[in-house]
KEVEX-198279 format. One record per residue (C-alpha): residue number from 1; z, y, x. Coordinates in nm, 3 decimals. Layout:
<nodes>
<node><k>NUM</k><w>Z</w><v>Y</v><u>X</u></node>
...
</nodes>
This chain:
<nodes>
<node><k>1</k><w>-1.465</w><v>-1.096</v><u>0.725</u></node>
<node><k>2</k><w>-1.164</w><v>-0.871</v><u>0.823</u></node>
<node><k>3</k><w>-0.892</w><v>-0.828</v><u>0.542</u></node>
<node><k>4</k><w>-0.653</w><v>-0.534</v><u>0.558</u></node>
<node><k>5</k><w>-0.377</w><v>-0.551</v><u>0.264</u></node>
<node><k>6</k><w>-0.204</w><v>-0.206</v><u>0.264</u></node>
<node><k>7</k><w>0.054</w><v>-0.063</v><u>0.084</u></node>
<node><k>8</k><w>0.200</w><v>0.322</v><u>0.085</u></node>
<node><k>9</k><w>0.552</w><v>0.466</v><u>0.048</u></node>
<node><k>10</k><w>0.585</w><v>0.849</v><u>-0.051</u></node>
<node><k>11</k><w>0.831</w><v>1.120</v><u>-0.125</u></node>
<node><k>12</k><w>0.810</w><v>1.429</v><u>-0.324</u></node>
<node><k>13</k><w>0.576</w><v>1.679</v><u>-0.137</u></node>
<node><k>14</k><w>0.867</w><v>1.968</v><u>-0.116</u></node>
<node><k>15</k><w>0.700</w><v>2.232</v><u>0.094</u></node>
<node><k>16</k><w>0.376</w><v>2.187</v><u>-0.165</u></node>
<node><k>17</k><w>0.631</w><v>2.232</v><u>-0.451</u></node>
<node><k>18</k><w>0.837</w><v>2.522</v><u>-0.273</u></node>
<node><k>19</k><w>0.451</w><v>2.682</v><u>-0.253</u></node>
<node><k>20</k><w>0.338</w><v>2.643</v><u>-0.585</u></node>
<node><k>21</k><w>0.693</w><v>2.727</v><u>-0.714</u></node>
<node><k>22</k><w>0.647</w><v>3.068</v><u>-0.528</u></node>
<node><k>23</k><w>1.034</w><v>2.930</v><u>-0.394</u></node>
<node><k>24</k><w>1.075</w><v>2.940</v><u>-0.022</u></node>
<node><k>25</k><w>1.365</w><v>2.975</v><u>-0.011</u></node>
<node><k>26</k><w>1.489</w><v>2.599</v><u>-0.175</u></node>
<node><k>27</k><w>1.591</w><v>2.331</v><u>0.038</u></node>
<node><k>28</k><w>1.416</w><v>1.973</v><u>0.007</u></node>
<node><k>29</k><w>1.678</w><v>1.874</v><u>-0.298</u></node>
<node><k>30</k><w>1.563</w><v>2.201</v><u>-0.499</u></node>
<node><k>31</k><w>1.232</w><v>2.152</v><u>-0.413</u></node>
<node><k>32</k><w>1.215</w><v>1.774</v><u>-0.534</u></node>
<node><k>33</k><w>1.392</w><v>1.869</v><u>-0.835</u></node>
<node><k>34</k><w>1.181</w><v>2.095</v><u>-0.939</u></node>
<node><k>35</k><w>0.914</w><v>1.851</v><u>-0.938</u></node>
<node><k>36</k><w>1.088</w><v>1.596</v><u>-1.101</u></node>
<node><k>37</k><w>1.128</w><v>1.818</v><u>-1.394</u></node>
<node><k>38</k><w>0.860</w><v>1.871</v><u>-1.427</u></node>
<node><k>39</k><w>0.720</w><v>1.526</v><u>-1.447</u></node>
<node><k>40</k><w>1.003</w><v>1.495</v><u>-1.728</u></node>
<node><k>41</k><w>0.858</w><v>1.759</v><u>-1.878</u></node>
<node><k>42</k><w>0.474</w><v>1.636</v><u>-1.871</u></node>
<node><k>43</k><w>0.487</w><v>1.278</v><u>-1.907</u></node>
<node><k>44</k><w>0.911</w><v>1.205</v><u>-1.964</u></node>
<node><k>45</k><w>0.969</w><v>1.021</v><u>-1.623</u></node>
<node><k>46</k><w>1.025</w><v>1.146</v><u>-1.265</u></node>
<node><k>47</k><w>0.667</w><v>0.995</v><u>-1.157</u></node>
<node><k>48</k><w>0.530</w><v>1.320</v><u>-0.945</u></node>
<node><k>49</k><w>0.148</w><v>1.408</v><u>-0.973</u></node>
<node><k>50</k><w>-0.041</w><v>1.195</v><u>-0.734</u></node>
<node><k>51</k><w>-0.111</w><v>1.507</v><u>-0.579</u></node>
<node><k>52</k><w>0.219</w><v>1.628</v><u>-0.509</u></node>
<node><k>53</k><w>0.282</w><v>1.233</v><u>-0.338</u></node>
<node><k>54</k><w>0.352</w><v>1.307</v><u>0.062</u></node>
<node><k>55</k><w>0.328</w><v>0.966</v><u>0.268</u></node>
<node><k>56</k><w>0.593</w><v>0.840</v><u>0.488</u></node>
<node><k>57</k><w>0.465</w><v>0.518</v><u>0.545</u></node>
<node><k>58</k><w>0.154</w><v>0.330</v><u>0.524</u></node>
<node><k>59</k><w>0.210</w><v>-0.082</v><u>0.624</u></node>
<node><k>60</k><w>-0.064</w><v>-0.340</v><u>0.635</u></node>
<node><k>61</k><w>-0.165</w><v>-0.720</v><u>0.703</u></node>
<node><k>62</k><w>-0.466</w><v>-0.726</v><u>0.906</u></node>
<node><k>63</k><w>-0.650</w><v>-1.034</v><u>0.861</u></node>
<node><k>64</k><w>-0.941</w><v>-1.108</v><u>1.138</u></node>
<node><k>65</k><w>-1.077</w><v>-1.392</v><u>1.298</u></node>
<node><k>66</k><w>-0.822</w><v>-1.331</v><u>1.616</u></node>
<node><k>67</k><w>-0.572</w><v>-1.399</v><u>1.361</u></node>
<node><k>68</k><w>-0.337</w><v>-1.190</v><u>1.149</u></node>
<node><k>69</k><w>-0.092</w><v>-0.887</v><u>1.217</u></node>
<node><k>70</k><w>0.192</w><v>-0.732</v><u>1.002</u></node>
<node><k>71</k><w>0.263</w><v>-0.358</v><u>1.088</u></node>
<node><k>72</k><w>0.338</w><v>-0.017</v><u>0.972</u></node>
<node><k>73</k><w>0.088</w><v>0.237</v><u>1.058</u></node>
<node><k>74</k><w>0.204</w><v>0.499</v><u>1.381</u></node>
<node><k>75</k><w>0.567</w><v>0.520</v><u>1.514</u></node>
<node><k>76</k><w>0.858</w><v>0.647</v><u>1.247</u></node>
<node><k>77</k><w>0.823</w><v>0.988</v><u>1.353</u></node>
<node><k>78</k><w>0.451</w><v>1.007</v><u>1.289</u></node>
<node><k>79</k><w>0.404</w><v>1.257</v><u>1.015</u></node>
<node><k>80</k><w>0.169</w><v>1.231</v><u>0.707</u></node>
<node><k>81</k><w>-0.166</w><v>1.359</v><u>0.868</u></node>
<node><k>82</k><w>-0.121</w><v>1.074</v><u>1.171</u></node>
<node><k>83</k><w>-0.045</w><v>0.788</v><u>0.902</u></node>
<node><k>84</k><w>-0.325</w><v>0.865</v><u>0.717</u></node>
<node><k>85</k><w>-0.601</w><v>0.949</v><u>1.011</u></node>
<node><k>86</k><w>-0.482</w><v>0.581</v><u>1.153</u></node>
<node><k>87</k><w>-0.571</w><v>0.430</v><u>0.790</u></node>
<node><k>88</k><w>-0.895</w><v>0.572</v><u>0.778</u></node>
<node><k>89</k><w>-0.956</w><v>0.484</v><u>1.132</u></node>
<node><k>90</k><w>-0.899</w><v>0.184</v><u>1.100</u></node>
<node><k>91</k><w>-1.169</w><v>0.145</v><u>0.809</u></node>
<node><k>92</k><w>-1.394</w><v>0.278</v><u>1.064</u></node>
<node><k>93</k><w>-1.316</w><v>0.026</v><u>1.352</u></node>
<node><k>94</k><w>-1.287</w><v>-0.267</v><u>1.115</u></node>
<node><k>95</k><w>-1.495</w><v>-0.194</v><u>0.759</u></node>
<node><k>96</k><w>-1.261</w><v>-0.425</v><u>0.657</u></node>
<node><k>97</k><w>-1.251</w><v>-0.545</v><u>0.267</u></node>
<node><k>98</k><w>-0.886</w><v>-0.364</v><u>0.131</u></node>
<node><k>99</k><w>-0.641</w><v>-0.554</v><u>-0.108</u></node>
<node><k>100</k><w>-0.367</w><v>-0.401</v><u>-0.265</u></node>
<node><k>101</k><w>-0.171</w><v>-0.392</v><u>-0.573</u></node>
<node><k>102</k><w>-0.241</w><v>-0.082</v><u>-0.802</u></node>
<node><k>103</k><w>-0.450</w><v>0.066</v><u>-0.506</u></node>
<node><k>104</k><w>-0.664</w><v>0.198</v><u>-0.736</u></node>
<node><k>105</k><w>-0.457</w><v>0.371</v><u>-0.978</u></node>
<node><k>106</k><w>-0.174</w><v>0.477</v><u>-0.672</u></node>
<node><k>107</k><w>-0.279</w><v>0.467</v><u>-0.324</u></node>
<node><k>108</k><w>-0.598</w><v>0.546</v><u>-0.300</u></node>
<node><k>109</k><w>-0.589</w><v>0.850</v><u>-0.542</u></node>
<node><k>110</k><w>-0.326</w><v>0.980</v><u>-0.319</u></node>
<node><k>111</k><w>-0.435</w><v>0.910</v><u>0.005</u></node>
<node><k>112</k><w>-0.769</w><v>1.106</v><u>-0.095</u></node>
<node><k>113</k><w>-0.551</w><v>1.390</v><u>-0.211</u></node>
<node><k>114</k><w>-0.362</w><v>1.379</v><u>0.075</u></node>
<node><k>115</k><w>-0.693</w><v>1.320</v><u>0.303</u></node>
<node><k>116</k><w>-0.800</w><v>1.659</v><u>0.187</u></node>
<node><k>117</k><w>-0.493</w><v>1.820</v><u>0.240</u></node>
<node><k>118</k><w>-0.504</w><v>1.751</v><u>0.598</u></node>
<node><k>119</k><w>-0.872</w><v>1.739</v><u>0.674</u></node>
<node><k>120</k><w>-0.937</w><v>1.435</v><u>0.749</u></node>
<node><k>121</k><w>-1.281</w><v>1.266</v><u>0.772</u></node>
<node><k>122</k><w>-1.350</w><v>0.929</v><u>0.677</u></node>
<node><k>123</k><w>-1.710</w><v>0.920</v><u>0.622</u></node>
<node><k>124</k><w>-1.739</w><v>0.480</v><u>0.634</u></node>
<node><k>125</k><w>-1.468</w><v>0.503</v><u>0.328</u></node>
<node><k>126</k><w>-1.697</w><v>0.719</v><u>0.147</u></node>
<node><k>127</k><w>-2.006</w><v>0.552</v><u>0.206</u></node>
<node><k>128</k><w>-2.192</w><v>0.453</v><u>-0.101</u></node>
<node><k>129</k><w>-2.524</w><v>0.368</v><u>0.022</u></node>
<node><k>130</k><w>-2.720</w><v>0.695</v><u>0.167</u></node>
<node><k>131</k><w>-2.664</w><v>0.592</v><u>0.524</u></node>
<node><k>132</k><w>-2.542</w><v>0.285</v><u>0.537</u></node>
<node><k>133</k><w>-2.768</w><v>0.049</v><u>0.241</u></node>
<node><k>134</k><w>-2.495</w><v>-0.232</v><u>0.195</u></node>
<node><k>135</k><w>-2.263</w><v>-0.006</v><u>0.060</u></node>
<node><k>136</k><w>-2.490</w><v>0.084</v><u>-0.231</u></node>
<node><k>137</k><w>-2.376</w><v>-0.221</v><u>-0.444</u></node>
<node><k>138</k><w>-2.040</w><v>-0.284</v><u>-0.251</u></node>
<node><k>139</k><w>-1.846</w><v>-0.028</v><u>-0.181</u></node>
<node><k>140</k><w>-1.476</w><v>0.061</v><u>-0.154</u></node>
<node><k>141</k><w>-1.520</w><v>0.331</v><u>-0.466</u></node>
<node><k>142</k><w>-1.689</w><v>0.183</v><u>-0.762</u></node>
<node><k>143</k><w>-1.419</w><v>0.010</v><u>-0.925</u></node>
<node><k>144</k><w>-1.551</w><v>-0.333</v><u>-0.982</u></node>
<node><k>145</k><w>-1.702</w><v>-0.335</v><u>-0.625</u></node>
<node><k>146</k><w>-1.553</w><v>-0.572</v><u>-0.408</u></node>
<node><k>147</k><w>-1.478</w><v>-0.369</v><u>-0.077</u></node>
<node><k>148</k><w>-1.131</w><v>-0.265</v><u>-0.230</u></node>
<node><k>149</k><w>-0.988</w><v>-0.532</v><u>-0.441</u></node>
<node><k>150</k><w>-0.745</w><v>-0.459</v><u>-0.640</u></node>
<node><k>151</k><w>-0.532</w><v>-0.704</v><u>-0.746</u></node>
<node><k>152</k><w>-0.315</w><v>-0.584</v><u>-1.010</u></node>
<node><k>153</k><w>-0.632</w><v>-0.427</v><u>-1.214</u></node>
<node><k>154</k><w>-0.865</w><v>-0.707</v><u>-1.170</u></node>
<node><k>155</k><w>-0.577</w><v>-0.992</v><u>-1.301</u></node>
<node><k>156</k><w>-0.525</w><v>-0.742</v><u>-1.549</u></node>
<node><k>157</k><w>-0.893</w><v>-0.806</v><u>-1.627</u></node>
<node><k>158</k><w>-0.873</w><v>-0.373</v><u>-1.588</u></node>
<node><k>159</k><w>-0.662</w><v>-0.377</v><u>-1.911</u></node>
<node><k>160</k><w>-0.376</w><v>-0.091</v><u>-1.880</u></node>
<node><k>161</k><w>-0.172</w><v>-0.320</v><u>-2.144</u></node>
<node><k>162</k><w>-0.211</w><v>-0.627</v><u>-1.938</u></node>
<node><k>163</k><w>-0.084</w><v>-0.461</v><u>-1.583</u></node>
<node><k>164</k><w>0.207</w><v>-0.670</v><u>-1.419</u></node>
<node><k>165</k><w>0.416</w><v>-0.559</v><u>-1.149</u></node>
<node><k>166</k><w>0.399</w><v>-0.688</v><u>-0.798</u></node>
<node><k>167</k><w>0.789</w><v>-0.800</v><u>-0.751</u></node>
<node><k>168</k><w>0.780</w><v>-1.030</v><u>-1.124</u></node>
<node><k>169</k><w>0.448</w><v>-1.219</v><u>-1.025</u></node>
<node><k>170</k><w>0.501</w><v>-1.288</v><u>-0.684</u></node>
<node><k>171</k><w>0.860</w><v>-1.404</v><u>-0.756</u></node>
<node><k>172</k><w>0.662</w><v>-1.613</v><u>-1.050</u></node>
<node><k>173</k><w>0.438</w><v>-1.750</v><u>-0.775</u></node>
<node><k>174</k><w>0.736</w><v>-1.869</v><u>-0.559</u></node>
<node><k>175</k><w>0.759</w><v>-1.549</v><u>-0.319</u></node>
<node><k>176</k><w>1.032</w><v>-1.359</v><u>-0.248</u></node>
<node><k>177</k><w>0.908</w><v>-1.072</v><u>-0.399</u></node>
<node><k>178</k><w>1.081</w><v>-0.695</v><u>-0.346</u></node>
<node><k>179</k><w>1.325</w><v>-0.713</v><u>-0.081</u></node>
<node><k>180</k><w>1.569</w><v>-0.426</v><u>0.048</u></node>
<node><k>181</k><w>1.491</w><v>-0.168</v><u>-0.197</u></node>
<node><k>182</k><w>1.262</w><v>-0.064</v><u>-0.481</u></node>
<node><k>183</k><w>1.011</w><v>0.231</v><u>-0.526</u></node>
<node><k>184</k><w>1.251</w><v>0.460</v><u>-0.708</u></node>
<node><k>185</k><w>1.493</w><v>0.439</v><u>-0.432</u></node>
<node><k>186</k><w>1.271</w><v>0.566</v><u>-0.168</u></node>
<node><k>187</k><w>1.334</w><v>0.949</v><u>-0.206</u></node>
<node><k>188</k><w>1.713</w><v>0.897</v><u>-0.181</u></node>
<node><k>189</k><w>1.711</w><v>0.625</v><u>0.117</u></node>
<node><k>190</k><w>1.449</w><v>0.894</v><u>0.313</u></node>
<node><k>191</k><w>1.717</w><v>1.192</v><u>0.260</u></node>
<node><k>192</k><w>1.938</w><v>0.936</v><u>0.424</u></node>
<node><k>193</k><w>1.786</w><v>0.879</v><u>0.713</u></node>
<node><k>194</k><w>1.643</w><v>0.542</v><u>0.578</u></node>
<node><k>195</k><w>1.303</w><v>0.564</v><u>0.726</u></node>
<node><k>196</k><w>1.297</w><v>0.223</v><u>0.909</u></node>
<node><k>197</k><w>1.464</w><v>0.050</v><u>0.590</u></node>
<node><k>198</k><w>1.159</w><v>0.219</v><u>0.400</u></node>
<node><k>199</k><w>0.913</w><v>0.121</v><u>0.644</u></node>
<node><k>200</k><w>1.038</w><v>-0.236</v><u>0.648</u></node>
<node><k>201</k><w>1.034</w><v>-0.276</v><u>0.265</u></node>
<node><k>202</k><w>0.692</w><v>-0.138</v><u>0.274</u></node>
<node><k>203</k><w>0.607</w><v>-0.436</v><u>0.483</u></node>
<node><k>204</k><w>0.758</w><v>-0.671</v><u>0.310</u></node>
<node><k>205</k><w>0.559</w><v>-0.598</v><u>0.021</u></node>
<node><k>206</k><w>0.261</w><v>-0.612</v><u>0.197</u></node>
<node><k>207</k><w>0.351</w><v>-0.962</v><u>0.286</u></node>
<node><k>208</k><w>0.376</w><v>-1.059</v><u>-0.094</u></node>
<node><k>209</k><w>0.061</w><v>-0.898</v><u>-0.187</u></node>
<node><k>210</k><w>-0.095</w><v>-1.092</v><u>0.101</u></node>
<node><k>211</k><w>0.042</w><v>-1.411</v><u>-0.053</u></node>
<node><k>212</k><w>-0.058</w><v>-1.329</v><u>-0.380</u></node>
<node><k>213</k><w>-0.442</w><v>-1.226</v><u>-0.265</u></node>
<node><k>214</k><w>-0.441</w><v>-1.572</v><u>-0.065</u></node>
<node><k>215</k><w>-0.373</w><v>-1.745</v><u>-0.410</u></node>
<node><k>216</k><w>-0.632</w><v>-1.531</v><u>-0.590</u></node>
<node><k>217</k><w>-0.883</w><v>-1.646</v><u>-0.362</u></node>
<node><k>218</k><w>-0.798</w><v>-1.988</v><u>-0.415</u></node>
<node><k>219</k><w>-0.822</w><v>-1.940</v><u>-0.815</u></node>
<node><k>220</k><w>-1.148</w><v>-1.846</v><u>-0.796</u></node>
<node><k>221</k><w>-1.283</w><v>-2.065</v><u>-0.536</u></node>
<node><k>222</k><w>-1.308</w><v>-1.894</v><u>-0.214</u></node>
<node><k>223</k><w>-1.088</w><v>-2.074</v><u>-0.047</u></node>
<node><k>224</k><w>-0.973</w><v>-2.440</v><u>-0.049</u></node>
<node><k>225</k><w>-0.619</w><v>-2.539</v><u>-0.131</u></node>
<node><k>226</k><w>-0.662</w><v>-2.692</v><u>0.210</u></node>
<node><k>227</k><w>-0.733</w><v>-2.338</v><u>0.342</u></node>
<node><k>228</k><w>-0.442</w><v>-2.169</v><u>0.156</u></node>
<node><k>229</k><w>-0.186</w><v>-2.420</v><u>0.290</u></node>
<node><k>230</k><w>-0.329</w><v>-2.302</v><u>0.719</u></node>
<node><k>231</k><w>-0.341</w><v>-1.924</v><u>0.584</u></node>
<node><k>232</k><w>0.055</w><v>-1.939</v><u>0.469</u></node>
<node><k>233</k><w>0.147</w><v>-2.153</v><u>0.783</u></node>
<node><k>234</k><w>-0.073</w><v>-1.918</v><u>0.986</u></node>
<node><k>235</k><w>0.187</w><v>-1.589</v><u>0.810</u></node>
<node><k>236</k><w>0.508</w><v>-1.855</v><u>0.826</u></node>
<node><k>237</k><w>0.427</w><v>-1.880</v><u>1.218</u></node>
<node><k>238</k><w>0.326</w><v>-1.510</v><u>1.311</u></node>
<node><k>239</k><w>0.674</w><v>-1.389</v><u>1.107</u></node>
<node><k>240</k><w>0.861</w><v>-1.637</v><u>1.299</u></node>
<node><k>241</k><w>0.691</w><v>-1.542</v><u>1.636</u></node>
<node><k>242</k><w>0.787</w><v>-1.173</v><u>1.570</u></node>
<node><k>243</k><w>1.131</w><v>-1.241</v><u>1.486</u></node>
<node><k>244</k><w>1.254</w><v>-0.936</v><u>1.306</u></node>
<node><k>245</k><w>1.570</w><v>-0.941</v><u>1.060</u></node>
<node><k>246</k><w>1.319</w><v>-0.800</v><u>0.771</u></node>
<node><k>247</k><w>1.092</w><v>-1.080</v><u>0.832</u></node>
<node><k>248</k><w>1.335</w><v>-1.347</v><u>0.881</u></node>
<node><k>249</k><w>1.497</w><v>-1.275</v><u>0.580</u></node>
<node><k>250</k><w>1.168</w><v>-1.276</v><u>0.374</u></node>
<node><k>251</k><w>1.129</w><v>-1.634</v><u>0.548</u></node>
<node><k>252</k><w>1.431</w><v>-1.759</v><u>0.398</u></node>
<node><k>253</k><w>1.363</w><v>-1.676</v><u>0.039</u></node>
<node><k>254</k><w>1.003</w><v>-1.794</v><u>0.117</u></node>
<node><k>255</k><w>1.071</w><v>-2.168</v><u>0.020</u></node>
<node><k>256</k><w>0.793</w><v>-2.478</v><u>0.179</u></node>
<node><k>257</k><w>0.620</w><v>-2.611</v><u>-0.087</u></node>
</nodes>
């Protein structure tokens, strides 16, 4: 079974809001604004509409039987409709079973948006069963399907008032949890020229939703504590073998048990 944990980072959409804002004239700062006022003014915090979410980076851990890989999605100056065709693509090569952490009530919902945006087909993601009859009870929309798993809704038992964040369990679990930056620092790192930085936290995150997953599967019997120990020495190696500051650091605040 091939496992692909993913993970997106996004910025304010500025030409969409510099359209609907009949504004062409604002720069990417007026633009933003805009939008962020208007999330104040709907909901009383800068979260944009999912729809209004463009995608800088998309970063995964592919898990196969060749072994495992820990990337972000195209080269940094890829834009949106390349991340997002290489995401879907790779659903199609793979039909791999997703992971993620609030997939379901982030990611997802805005790479569809975006997916449509660009016109993009993905027709194994959307599978539920006419051509293809395993997807009919397994697919990756149905929420409690098992083809996207996501963790954060089913530990939640998919109780809104139960929902934990990523960075306080896996820290709880003995991971290193966010490293580099946070979510809400994304728009002002990219206007910086932070893309790598932003790419590489993306990754990192990945890497303790991986862990997490790996313990999940453990709890309920898939694997073997046995097996969990070879699948985090199997990560512990790869990072090692790649040898990148990002990873190295998440190494070191990644203590042996």
């Amino acid at each position: 079974m091939n496992i692909f944990v993913f993970d997106i980072e996004t910025i304010p959409d500025c030409n969409a809001s510099r359209r609907l804002h009949d504004s062409p004239e604002w720069n990417d700062s007026d633009a933003a604004n805009a939008l962020f006022l208007g999330a104040r003014e709907q909901n009383g915090r800068d979260f944009v509409a999912h729809y209004l979410q463009k995608i800088i980076a998309i970063s995964g851990v592919l898990k196969t039987q060749k072994g495992i890989k820990v990337w972000s999605l195209g080269q940094e100056e890829a834009d949106e409709k390349e991340l997002i065709t290489r995401f879907f693509d790779g659903i199609e090569r793979f039909s791999p079973t997703l992971v993620s952490w609030n997939g379901s009530g982030f990611d997802l919902p805005v790479l569809h948006y975006r997916a449509l945006l660009h016109g993009i087909t993905a027709p194994r993601y959307w599978e539920t069963g006419d051509n293809d009859s395993q997807f009919r009870w397994n697919n990756y929309l149905s929420r409690f399907h098992q083809r996207h798993l996501d963790l954060m809704d089913v530990l939640a038992a998919y109780q809104n008032k139960a929902y934990a964040p990523l960075d306080r369990i896996a820290t709880l679990l003995g991971y290193p949890g966010k490293m580099g930056m946070a979510g809400d620092q994304v728009w002002s790192a990219y206007q910086e020229g932070q893309l790598s930085a932003i790419r590489h936290y993306c990754e990192t995150d990945v890497l303790n939703t991986y862990l997490v997953y790996l313990r999940f599967e453990q709890m309920r019997g898939h694997i073997t504590a046995e097996d969990y120990q070879t699948a985090s020495d199997e990560l512990r190696h790869y990072l090692k073998q790649e040898n990148k500051p990002h990873f190295n650091e998440f190494i070191e605040h990644w203590p042996i048990p």
